[in-house]
C-alpha positions in Angstrom: 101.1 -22.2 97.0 101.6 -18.8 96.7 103.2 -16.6 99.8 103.3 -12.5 100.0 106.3 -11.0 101.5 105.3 -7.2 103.0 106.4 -4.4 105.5 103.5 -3.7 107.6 105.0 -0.5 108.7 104.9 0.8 105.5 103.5 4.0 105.4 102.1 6.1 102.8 98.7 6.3 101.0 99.3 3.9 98.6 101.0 0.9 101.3 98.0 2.4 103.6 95.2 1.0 100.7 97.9 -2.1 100.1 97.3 -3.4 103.6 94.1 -2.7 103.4 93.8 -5.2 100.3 95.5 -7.9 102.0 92.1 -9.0 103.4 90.5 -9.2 99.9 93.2 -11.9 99.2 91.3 -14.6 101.6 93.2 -17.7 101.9 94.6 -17.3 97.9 98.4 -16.7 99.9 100.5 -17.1 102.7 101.0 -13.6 104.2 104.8 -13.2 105.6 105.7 -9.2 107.1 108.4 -8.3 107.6 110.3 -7.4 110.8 113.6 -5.3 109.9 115.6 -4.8 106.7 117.5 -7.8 105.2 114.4 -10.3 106.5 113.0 -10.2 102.7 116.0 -12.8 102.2 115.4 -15.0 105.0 111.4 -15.3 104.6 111.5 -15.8 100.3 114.2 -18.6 101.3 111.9 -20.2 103.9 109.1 -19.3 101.4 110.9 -22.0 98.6 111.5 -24.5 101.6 107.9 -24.9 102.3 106.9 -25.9 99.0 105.5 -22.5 97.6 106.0 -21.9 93.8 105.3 -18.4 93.7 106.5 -15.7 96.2 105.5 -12.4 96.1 107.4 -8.8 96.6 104.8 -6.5 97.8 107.3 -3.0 98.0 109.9 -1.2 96.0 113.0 -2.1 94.3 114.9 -3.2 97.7 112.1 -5.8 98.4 112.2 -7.4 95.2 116.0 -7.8 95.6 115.7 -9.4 98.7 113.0 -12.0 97.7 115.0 -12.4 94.6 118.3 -13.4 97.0 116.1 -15.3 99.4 114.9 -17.4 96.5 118.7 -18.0 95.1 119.2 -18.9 98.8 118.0 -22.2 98.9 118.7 -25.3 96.2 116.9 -25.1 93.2 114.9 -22.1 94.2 115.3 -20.4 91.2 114.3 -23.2 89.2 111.2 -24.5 91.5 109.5 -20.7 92.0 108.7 -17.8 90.3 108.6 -14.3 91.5 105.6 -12.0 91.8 106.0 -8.3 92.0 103.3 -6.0 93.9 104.2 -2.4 93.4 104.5 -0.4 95.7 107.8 1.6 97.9 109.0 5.2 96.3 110.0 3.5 93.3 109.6 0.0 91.4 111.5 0.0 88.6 111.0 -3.4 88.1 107.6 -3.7 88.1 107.3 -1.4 85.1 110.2 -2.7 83.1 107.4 -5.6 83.3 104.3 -3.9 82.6 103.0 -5.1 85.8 100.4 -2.4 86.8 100.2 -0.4 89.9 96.9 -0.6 90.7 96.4 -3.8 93.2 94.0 -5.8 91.8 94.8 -5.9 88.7 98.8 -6.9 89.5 97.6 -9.5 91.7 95.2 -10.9 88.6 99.0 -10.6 86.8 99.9 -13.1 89.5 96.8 -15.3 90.2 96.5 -15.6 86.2 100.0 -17.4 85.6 101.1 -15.4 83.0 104.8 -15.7 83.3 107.8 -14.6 81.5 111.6 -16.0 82.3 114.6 -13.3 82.3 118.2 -12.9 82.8 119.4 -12.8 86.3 122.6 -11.0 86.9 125.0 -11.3 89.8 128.0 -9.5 91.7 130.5 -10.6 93.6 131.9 -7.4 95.7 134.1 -7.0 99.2 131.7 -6.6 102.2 132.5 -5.8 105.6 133.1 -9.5 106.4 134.8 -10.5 103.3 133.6 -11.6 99.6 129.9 -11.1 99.2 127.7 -12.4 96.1 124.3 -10.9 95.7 121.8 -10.9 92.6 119.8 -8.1 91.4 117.3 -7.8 88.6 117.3 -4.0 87.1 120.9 -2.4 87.7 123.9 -1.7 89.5 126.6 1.1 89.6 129.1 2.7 90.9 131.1 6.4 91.1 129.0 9.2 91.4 125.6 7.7 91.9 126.9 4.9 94.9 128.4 8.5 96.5 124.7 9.8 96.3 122.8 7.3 97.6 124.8 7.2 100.1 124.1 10.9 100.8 120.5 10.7 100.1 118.2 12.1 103.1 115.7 9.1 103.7 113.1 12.4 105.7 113.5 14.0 102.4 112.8 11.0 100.7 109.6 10.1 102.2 108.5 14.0 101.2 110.0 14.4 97.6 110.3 10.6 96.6 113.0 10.3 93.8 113.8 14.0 93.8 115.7 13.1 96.8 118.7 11.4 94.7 119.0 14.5 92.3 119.8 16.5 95.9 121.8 14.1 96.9 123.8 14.2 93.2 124.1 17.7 93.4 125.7 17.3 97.0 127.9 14.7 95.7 129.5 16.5 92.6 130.6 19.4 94.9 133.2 16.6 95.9 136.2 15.7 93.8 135.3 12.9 91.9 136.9 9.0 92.3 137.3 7.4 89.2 136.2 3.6 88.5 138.0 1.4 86.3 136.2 -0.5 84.0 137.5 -3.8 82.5 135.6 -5.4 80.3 136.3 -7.7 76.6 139.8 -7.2 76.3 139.5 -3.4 77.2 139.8 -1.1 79.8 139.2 2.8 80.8 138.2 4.9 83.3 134.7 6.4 84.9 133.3 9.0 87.4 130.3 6.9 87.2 129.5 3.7 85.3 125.7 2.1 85.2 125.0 -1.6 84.6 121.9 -2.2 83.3 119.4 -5.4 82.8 116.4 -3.7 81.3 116.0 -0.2 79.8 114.6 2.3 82.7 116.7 4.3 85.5 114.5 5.6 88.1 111.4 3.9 86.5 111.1 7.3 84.2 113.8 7.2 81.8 114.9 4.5 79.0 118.6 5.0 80.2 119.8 1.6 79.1 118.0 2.3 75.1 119.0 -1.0 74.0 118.6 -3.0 77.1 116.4 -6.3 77.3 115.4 -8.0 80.2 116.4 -11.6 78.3 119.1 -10.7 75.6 121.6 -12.8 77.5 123.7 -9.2 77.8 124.5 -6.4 80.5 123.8 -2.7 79.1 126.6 -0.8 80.3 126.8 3.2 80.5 130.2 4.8 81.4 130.8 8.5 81.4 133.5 9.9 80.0 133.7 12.9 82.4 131.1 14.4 84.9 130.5 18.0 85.2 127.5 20.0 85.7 127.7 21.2 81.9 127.7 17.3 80.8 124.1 17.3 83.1 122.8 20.3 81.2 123.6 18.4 77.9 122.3 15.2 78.8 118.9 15.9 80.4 117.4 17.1 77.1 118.6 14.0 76.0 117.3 12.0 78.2 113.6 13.2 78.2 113.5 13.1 74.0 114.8 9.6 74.2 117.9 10.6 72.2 120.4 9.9 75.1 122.3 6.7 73.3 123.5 9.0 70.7 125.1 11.1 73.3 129.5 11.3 72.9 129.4 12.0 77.0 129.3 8.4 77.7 130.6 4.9 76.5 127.8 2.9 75.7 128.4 -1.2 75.6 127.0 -4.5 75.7 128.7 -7.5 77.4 128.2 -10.7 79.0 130.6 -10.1 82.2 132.9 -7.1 83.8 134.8 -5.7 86.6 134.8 -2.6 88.3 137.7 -1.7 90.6 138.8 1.9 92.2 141.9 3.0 93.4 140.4 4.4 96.7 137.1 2.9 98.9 134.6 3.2 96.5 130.7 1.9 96.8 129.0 -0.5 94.8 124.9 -0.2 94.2 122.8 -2.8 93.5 118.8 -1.5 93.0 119.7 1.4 94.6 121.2 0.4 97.7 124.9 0.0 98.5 125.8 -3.3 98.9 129.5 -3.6 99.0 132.4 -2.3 97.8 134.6 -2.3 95.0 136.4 -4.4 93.6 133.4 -6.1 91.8 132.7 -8.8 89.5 129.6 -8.4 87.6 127.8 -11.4 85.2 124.5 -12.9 84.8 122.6 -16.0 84.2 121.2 -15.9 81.1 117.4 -16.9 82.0 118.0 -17.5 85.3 114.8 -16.2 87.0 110.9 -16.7 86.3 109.0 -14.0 87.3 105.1 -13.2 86.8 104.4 -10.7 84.1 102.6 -10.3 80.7 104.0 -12.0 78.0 106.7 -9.3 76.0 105.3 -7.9 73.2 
């Protein structure tokens, strides 16, 4: 059984022609919408309880992190059901870390077909407002100047400018003195105004940020700078866009299994681009720890 996790109020052309696939799907899944943020987690959990084996995140990054949390949720859920991504939302990193393609149909024939790959499945552990807080996520995580932006990001502005609206909300948060997070991780230990954990290669589905990232290496690509000014921006951007940013000296660039994160004043933590929690934060991940649907690597 397969069932579809949505938000029917989803607005834009692209979740406008989404909904109005839906009806093209026939009785081939369970449809679930949504009814307020966080309720991803609780229908993907009741999802696994009633026997389906695939559930579907039909939205951005956010969605697939709840259904993937809603599927850890419940006993064996990880192990019993796979995850299907439908793109859609401002951005999907996920989706094309996977090669999953936008277009409807043809990610639903990703889905319907079986094709399935199995990836690592990292994990924090974090303070929330009511105490300790464990959450998964699937692409990356972070904290320092980019958990500052997002939470200064203007979600009108987003809606018009789509990603653009985190570089205005960086700019606004470098004109701020900047927190640094320490890192601790094998044996060693320095200091950050912003460190990135990745799982797979791409930040903000354009760039391969994390160059020697892999979705199932059994490793977390971590990318600490060593400073961040607006002339390290200038340096790094032409880096970026001739894929020649792992040879940059602005940044520490590692591979590791697990790590913590802690700050000496409140300090966010991101997971998928959302904050989450705060830090301290211990990140690891289970090496193969979720199935999802997707073409085979090449």
């Amino acid at each position: 059984m397969i069932t579809l996790i949505f938000n029917p109020t989803a607005r834009g052309e692209k979740s406008k022609a989404f909904l109005a696939a839906l009806k093209s799907l026939g009785q081939q899944a369970v449809l679930k919408p949504t009814r307020c943020a966080g309720d991803a987690i609780t229908l993907a959990k009741e999802a696994v309880e009633e026997g389906s084996t695939t559930v579907v995140a039909a939205g951005g990054d956010g969605t697939v992190n709840e259904v993937v949390n809603g599927l850890a949720a419940t006993t064996e859920g990880l192990r019993r059901t796979r995850l299907g991504v439908l793109p859609l939302g401002t951005v999907n990193v996920f989706a094309r870390e996977l090669r999953i393609p936008a277009d409807f149909s043809a990610a639903w024939k990703v889905i319907a077909s079986g094709a399935e790959r199995v990836v690592d499945l990292p994990h924090a552990e974090m303070t929330g407002a009511q105490g300790l807080v464990h959450r998964y996520f699937v692409q990356m995580a972070g904290a320092g100047l980019d958990s500052r932006a997002i939470g200064l990001v203007s979600w009108e502005l987003k809606k018009k400018i789509g990603p653009l609206a985190y570089l205005w909300a960086c700019a606004q948060a470098m004109r701020q003195p900047m927190p640094k997070v320490r890192v601790y991780l094998d044996g060693q230990m320095f200091e950050s105004p912003l460190v990135c954990v990745g799982n797979g290669r791409f930040l903000g589905g354009s760039f391969p940020f994390f160059p020697h990232a892999r979705l199932d290496d059994g490793k977390l690509d971590v990318v600490a700078f060593k400073e961040m000014k607006w002339l390290t921006l200038v340096r790094l951007f032409p880096r970026l866009l001739m894929d020649r940013f792992h040879s940059s000296r602005d940044a520490h660039f590692l591979q590791t299994t697990d790590l913590r994160l802690e700050s000496g004043e409140a300090m966010s933590l991101h997971l998928e681009g959302d904050n989450v929690g705060f830090l301290p934060a211990n990140i690891g991940l289970i090496r193969g720890g979720l199935r999802v649907c997707a073409p085979a690597r090449d």
